[in-house]
DODREN-184947 format. One record per residue (C-alpha): residue in one letter; residue number from 1; x, y, z. Coordinates in steps of 0.2 Angstrom, whole numbers. Layout:
<atoms>
ATOM   code   pos    east   north      up
ATOM      A   NUM       X       Y       Z
...
</atoms>
This chain:
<atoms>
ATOM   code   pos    east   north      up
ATOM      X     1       0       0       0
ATOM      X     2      15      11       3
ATOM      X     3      23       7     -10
ATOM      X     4       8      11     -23
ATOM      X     5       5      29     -13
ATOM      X     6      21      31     -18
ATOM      X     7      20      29     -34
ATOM      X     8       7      40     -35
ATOM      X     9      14      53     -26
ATOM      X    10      30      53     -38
ATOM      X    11      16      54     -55
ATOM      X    12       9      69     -45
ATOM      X    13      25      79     -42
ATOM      X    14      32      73     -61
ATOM      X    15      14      79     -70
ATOM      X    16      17      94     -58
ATOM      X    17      34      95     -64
ATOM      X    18      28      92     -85
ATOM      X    19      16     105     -82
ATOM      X    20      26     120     -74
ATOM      X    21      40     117     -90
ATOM      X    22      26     117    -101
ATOM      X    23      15     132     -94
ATOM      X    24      36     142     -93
ATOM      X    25      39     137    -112
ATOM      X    26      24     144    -115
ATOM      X    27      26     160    -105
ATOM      X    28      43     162    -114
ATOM      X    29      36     156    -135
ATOM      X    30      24     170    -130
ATOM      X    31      33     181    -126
ATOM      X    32      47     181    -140
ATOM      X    33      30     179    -152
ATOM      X    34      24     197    -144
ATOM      X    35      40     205    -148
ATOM      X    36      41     197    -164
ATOM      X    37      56     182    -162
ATOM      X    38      46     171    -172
ATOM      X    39      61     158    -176
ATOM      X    40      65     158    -157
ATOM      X    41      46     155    -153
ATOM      X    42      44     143    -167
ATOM      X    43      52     126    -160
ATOM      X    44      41     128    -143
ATOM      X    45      24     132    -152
ATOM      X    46      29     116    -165
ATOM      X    47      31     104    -149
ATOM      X    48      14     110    -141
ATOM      X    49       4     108    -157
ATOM      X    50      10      92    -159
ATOM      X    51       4      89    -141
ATOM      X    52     -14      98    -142
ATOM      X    53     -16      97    -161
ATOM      X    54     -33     104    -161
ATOM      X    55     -30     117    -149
ATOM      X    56     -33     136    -159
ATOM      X    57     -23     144    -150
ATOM      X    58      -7     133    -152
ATOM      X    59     -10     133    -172
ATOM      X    60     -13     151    -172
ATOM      X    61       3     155    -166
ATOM      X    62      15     140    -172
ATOM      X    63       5     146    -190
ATOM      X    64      10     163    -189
ATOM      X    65      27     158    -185
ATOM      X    66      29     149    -200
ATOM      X    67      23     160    -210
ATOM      X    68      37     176    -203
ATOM      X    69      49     162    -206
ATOM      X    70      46     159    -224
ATOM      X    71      36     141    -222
ATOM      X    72      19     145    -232
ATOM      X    73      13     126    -234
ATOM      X    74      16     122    -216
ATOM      X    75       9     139    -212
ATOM      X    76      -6     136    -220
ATOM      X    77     -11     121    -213
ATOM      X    78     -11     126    -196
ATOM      X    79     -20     143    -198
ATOM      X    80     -32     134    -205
ATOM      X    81     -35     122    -192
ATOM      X    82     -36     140    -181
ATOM      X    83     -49     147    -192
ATOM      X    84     -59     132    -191
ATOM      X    85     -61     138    -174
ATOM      X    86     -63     156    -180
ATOM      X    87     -47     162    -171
ATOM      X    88     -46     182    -179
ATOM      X    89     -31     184    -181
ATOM      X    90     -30     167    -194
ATOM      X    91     -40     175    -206
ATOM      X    92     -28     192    -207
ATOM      X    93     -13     179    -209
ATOM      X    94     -21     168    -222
ATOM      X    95     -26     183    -232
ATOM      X    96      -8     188    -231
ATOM      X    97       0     170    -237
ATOM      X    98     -16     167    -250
ATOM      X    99     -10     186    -257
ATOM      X   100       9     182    -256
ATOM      X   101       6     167    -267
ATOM      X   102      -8     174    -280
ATOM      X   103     -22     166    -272
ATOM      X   104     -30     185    -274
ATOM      X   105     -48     176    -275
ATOM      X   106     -46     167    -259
ATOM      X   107     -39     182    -250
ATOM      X   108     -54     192    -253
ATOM      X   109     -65     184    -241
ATOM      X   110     -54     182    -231
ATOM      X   111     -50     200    -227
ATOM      X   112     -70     202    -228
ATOM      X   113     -71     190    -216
ATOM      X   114     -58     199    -204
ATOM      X   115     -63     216    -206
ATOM      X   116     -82     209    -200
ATOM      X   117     -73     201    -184
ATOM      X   118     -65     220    -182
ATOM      X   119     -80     230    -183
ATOM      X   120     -90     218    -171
ATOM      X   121     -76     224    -158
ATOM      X   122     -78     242    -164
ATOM      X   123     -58     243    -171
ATOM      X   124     -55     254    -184
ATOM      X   125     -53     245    -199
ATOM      X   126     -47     257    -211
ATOM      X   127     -31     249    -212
ATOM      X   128     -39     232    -219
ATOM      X   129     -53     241    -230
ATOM      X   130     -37     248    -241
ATOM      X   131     -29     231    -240
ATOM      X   132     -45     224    -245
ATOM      X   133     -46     236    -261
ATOM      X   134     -29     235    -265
ATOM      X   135     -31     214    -266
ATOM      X   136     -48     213    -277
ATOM      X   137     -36     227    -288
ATOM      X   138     -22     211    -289
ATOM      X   139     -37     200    -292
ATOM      X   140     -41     209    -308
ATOM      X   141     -24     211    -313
ATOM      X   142     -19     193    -311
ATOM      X   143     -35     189    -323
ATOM      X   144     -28     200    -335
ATOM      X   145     -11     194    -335
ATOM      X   146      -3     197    -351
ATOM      X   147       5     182    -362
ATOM      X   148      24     191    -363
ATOM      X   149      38     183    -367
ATOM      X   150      52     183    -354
ATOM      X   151      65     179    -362
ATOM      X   152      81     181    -346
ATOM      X   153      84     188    -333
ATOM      X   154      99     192    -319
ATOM      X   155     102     198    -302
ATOM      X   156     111     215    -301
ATOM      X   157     115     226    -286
ATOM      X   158     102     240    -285
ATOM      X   159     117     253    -286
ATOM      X   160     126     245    -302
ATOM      X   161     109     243    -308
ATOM      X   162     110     257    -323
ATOM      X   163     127     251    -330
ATOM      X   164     117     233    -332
ATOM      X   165     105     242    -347
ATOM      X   166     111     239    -364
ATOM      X   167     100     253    -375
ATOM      X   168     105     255    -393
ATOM      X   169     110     273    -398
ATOM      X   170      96     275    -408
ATOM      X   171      84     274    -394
ATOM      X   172      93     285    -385
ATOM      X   173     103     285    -367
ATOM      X   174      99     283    -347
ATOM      X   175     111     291    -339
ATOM      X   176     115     295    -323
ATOM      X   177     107     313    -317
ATOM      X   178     121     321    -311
ATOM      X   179     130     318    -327
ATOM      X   180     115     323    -339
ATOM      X   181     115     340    -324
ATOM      X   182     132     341    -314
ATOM      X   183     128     357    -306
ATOM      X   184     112     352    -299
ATOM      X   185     115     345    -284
ATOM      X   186      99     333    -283
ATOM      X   187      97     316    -279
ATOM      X   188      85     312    -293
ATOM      X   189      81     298    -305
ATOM      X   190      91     290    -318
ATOM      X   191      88     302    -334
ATOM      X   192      83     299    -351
ATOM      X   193      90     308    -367
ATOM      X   194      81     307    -382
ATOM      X   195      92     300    -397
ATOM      X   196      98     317    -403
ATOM      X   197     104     323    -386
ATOM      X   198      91     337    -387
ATOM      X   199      77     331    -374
ATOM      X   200      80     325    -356
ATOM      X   201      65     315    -346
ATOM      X   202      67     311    -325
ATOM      X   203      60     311    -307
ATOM      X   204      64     321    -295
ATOM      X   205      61     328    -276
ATOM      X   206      44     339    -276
ATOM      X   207      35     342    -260
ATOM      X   208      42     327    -251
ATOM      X   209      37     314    -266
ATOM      X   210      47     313    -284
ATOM      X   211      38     321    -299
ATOM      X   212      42     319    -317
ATOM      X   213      51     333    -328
ATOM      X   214      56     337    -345
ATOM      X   215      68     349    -354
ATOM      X   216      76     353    -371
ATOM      X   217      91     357    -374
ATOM      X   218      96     375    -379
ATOM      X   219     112     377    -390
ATOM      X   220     123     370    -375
ATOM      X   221     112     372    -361
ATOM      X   222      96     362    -354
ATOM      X   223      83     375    -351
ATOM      X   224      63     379    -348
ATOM      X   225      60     364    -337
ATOM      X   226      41     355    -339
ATOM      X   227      30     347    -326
ATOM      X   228      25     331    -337
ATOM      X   229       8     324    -325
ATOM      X   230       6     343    -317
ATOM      X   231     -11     338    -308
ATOM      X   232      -6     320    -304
ATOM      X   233       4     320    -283
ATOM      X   234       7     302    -284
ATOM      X   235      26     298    -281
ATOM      X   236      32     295    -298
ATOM      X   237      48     291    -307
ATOM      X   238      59     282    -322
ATOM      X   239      53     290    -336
ATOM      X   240      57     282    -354
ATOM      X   241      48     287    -370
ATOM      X   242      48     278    -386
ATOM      X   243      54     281    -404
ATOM      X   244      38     291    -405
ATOM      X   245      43     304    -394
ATOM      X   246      23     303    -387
ATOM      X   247      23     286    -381
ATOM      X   248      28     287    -359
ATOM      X   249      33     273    -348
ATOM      X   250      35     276    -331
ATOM      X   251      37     270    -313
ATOM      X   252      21     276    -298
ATOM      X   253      17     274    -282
ATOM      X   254      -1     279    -284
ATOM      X   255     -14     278    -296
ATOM      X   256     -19     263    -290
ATOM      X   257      -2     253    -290
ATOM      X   258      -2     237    -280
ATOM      X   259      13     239    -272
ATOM      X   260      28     251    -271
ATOM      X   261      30     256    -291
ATOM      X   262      19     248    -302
ATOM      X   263      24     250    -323
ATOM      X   264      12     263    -331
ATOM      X   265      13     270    -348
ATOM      X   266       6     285    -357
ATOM      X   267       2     295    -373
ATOM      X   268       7     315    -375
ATOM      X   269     -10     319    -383
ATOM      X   270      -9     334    -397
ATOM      X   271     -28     340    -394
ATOM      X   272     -25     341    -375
ATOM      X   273      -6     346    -377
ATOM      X   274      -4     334    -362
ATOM      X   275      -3     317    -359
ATOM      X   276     -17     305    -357
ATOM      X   277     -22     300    -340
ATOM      X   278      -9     285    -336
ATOM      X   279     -14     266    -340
ATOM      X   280      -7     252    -327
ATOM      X   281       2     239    -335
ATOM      X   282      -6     222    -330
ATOM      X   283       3     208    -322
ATOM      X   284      17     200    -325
ATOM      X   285      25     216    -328
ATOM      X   286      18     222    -310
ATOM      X   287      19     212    -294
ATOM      X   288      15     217    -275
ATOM      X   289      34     222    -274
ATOM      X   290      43     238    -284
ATOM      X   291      41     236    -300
ATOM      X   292      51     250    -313
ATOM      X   293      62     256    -325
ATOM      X   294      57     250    -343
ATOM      X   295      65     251    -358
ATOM      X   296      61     244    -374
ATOM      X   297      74     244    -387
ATOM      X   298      63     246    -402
ATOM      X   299      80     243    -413
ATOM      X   300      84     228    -405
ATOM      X   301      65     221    -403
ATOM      X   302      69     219    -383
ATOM      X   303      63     226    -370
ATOM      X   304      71     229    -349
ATOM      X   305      62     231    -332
ATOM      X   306      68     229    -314
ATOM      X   307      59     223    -300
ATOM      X   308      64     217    -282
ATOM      X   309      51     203    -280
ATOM      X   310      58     189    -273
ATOM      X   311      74     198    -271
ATOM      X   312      84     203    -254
ATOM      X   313      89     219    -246
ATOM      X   314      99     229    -261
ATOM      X   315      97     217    -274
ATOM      X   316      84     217    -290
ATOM      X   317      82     205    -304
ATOM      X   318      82     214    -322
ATOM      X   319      71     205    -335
ATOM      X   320      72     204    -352
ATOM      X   321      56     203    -363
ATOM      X   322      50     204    -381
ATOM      X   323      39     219    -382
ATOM      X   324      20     214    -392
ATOM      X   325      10     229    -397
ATOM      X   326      -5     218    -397
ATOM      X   327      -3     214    -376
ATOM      X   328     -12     197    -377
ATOM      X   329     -21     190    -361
ATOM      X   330     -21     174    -353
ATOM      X   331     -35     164    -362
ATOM      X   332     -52     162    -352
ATOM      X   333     -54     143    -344
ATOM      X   334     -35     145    -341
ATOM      X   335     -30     131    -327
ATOM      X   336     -28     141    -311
ATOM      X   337     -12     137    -306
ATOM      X   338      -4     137    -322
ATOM      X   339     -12     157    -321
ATOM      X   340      -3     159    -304
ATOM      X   341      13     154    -312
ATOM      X   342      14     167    -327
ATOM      X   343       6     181    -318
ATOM      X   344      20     179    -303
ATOM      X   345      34     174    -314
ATOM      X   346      39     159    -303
ATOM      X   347      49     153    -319
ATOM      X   348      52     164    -336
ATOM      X   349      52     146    -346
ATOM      X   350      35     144    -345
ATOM      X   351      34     161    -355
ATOM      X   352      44     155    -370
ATOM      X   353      36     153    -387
ATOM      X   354      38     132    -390
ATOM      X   355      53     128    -399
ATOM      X   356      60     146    -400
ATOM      X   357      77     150    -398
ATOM      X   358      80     166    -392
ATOM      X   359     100     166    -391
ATOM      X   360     101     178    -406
ATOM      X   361      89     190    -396
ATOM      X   362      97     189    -379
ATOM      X   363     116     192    -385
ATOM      X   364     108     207    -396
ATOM      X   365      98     213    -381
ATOM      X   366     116     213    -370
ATOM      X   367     131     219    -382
ATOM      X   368     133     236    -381
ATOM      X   369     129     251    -391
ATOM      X   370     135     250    -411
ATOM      X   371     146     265    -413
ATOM      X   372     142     279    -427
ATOM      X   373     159     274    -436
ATOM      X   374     156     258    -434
ATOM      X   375     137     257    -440
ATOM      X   376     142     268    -456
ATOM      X   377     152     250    -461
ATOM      X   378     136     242    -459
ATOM      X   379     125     241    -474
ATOM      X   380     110     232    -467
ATOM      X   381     105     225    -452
ATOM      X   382      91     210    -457
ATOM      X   383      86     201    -443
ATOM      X   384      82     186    -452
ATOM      X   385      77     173    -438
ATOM      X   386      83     170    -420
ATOM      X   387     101     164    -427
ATOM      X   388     105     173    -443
ATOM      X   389     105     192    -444
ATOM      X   390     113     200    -461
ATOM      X   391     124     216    -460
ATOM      X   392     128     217    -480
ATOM      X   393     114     217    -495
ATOM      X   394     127     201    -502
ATOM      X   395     122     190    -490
ATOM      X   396     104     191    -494
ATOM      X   397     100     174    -504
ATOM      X   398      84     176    -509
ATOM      X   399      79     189    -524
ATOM      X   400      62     190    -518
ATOM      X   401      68     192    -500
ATOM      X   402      80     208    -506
ATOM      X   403      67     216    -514
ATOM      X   404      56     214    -502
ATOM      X   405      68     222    -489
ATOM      X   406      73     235    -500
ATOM      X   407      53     242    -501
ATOM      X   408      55     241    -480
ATOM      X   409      72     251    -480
ATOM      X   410      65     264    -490
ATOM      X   411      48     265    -479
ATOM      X   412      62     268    -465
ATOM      X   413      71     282    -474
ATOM      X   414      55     289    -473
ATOM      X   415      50     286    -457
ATOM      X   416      67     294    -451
ATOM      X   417      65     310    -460
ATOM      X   418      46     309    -453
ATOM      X   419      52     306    -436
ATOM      X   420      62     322    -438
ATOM      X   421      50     332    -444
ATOM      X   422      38     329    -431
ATOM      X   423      50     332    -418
ATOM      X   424      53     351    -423
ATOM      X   425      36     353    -426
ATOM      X   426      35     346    -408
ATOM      X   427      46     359    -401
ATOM      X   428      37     373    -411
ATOM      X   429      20     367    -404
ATOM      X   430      29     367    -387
ATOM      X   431      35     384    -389
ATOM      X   432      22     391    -399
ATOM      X   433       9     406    -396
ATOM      X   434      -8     400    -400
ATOM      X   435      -9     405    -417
ATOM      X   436       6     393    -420
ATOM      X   437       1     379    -412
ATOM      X   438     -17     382    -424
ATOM      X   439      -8     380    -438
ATOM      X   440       5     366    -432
ATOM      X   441      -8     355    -424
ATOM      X   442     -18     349    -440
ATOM      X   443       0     346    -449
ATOM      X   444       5     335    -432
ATOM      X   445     -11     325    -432
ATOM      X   446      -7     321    -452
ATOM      X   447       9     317    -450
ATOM      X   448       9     305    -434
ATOM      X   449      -7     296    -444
ATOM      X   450       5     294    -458
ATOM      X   451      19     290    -448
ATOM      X   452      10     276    -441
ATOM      X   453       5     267    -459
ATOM      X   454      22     269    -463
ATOM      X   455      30     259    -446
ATOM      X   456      15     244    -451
ATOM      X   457      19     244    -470
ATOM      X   458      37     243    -463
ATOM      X   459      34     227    -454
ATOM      X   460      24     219    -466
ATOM      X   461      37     222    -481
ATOM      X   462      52     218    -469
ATOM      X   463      41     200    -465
ATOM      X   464      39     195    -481
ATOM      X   465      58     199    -483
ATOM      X   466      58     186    -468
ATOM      X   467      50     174    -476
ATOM      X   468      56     175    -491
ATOM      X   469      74     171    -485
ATOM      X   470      70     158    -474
ATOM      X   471      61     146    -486
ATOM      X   472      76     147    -496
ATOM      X   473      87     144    -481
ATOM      X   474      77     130    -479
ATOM      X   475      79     122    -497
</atoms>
């Protein structure tokens, strides 16, 4: 009888024991999870859920942990066993991990669902209202993702990140702003100069947030300086403009972006004379991250944007696209994950055109700019598929083909001296009293009409040359 009271008495004190470290671990998980040492917390939290599996509380908090460590599937699986049992804060942290991996249309009701459980306690829900907005904005973006080609990509420090642009001289330069205006003394954006030197585009410092700005060059000096989105105070940057001298991308903050910068581009409208209001460039060019600085090298047919998703303190990842005037979408009935996958470019691959090889384009896209002396010795540049370009009228062996490409270099003669034409009818306009810019504005409108059938005769004439030379190539 002693001997079982014993016994007893030893289980007692050894629960009591079991207990007392238990409730301590606790105390202490708790307390590096309050002040936010989840990987501390995380090994005690893990052993009392594997104890009390279907406690809410243990989930919750062993979830969450996960989840600041980087563990999404492990994450998930206990929240939800914690939102099961309507634990509040499960259903911020699952809309968090179903955003984080573009399940937009399962984080919805899950910040619905939250932001009920808030007002019930009368907490200001604000906070979660704009998160809500900003996730059904994601939603309809990632519906709308577009079918680009990504062709490569690389991981640059964020301060060498401009010497890692390769733009041919005919599109013009990004240069750093202090070099493009040494007296300034700004820090401001990276600047663009327009092919003939004579046109700069940045962002910089106004009221607190970075605006964008224009100015022309004057004989030697850069003068009469131009707001370029005067009644837009969203944070914006990076400007670049295309061939056309209308045609604006840039990098915001606002107007609805998803995230830090989101890509936008935009149109200088002669009827307004200013430019159009900004349209946001869909998924996967835009992500929840910063997303900026494109480029599109219309002579090389590539394109360049920089983006720190996925990426660590001071590094972003530069991708390398094929622009598409036509912007194709993701079909309807598309497999959702298969959606998921382009619109958060978990691998560029999956964007390649089956049985393409882009090896021509990629070492084009990164060899720097061909110098004036140097592209006088070219005669041609026929890019006639992804492995065979033509520099001299010689090498042309198809007599279809060289005609054909002969009507497209003539089109482009008269697209240059278009193009030219435009652009000092463009500063006239710009500088213009009103009866100038009456006259000027029905010859511009003419001209950019016919400057647009010329670039689309262009293409087609420079296909058929295409065409025409690969069928004998193939014979």
């Amino acid at each position: 009888m002693k001997s079982l009271t014993g016994k007893i008495a030893r289980l007692i004190v050894f629960v009591g024991i079991a207990l007392g470290a238990n409730a301590q671990s606790l105390d202490q998980a708790k307390k590096l999870y309050n002040e936010g040492h989840y990987e501390e917390a995380k090994p005690a939290f893990e052993r009392l859920v594997t104890q009390s599996p279907n406690n809410s509380s243990y989930n919750l908090w062993y979830g969450v942990c996960c989840y600041e460590t980087g563990d999404l599937n492990t994450a998930e699986k206990h929240l939800l066993v914690a939102n099961k049992r309507k634990a509040a804060e499960s259903y911020r942290y699952l809309a968090l991990l179903y955003t984080d991996t573009y399940r937009f249309d399962e984080a919805v009701p899950m910040w619905e669902d939250y932001i009920a459980l808030l007002t019930k306690k009368k907490t200001d829900t604000e906070p979660y209202e704009a998160l809500l907005e900003e996730t059904e904005r994601m939603l309809r973006m990632r519906n709308n993702t577009e079918l680009v080609q990504i062709i490569d990509s690389m991981v640059v420090d964020k301060e060498y990140l401009l010497s890692t642009y390769f733009l041919h001289e005919d599109n013009g330069e990004i240069r750093p702003y202090d070099n493009v205006f040494p007296a300034s003394g700004e820090n401001a954006s990276p600047v663009y100069v327009s092919p003939k030197g004579d046109q700069a585009y940045y962002g910089r410092k106004k009221n607190g947030t970075f605006a964008l700005f224009t100015q022309s060059k004057l004989m030697d000096d850069w003068a009469d300086e131009k707001p370029i989105l005067p009644n837009d105070s969203a944070d914006n940057n990076y400007p670049f403009v295309l061939g056309d001298g209308r045609t604006l991308y840039f990098a915001s903050k606002g107007n609805g972006s998803i995230g830090g910068y989101d890509l936008f581009i935009t149109r200088y409208s002669i009827d307004g004379n200013s430019y159009l209001s900004p349209e946001q460039l869909s998924m996967p060019f835009n992500s929840p991250a910063n997303d900026y600085m494109m480029v599109v090298d219309e002579a090389k047919g590539t394109g360049w944007f920089a983006s720190d998703r996925n990426q660590p303190e001071g590094k972003v990842c530069l991708y390398l696209f094929i622009p598409d005037e036509s912007r194709k979408r993701v079909p309807e009935g598309i497999d959702a994950e298969k959606l998921r996958r382009l619109a958060a470019l978990r691998s560029i691959k999956e964007t390649w055109a089956d049985g393409r090889n882009y090896t021509a384009l990629i070492t084009s896209a990164k060899t720097e700019n061909t110098s004036r002396e140097k592209k006088a010795e070219k005669e041609i540049e026929f890019i006639v598929n992804d492995r065979t370009v033509y520099s001299t009228w010689g090498e042309i062996r198809s007599a279809d083909a060289r005609a054909f490409y002969e009507k497209a270099v003539g089109l482009k003669k008269q697209i240059g001296a278009l193009e030219e034409r435009l652009t000092n009818d463009y500063t006239a306009y710009a500088k213009g009293d009103g009866d100038t810019r009456t006259k000027l504005k029905p010859v511009i409108l003419k001209n950019e009409e016919r400057l647009d059938e010329l670039h689309q005769q262009a293409k087609e004439w420079e296909k058929k040359a295409r065409n025409a030379e690969n069928n004998t190539l193939k014979k």
